[in-house]
N, C-alpha and C positions, 0 to 999 in steps of 0.2 A: 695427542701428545700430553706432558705432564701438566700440571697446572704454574705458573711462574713463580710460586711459591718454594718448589721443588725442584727449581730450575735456576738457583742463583748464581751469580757469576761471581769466582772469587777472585781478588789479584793478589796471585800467590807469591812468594819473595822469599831470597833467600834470609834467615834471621827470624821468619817468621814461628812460631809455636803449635802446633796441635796437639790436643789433652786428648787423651781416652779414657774416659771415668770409670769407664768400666772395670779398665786391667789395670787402673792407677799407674798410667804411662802418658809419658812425653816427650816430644818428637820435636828436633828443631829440623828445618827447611834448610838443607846445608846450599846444592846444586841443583838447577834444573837444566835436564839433558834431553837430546834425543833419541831414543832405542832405537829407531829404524825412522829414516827419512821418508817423506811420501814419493810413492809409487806410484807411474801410470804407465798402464799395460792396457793399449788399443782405448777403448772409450770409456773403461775403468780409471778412478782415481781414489787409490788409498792413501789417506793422508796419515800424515807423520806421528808418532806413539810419541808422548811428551812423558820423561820421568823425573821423578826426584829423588834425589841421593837423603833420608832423611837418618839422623841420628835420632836414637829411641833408648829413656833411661826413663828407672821406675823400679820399685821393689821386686816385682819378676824376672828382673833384667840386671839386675846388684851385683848378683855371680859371676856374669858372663861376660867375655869382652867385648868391650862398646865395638861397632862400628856400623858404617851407614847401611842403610837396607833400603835398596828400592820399591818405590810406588809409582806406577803411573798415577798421571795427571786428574784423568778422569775417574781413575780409583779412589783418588783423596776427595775431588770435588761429589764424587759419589756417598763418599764415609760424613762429609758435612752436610750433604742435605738432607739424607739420613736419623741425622745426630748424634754417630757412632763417636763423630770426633768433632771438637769444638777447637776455632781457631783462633788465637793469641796474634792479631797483626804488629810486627815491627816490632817487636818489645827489645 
C-alpha cells in the first residue's frame, strides 16, 4: 500500500477552503452528504459514497453562475494528497 505520507487524514468541515493554484480557484466546504448509503448483499459490503456540496469561485468561474458542485470525499482527500488542492481549515 501507499506510504503514510500519501495517506493523510483530513477533518473535513463545513466553512473549510480548498485553493487550486493551478486554475486560480476556490472552493469553500458548504455540506457534506451521502450519495448512496452502504450496501450488503450476501457476504459483500459496500460502504457508503461520502460527498460535498463545494461552492467554487475564481477568475474562470467570474461569468458563470456560482453554485455548488459535487465531490466526493475521497476525490478531495485524493486532490490533497496529491497536491492538486491545498486546504484552508476553519477560516
Amino acid at each position: 500500500m501507499g506510504d503514510k505520507e500519501n495517506n493523510k487524514s483530513y477533518d473535513l468541515a463545513p466553512g473549510d477552503i480548498v485553493i487550486d493554484f493551478r486554475n486560480k480557484e476556490s472552493g469553500l466546504l458548504i455540506k457534506r452528504f451521502s450519495l448512496f448509503e452502504e450496501v450488503i448483499l450476501g457476504d459483500e459490503i459496500y460502504p457508503a459514497i461520502i460527498a460535498w456540496d463545494i461552492l467554487w469561485t475564481g477568475s474562470h468561474l467570474s461569468e458563470k453562475p456560482k453554485r455548488p458542485l459535487v465531490y466526493t470525499e475521497n476525490g478531495l482527500i485524493n486532490m490533497l494528497n496529491n497536491g492538486v488542492l491545498v486546504l484552508l481549515k476553519g477560516i
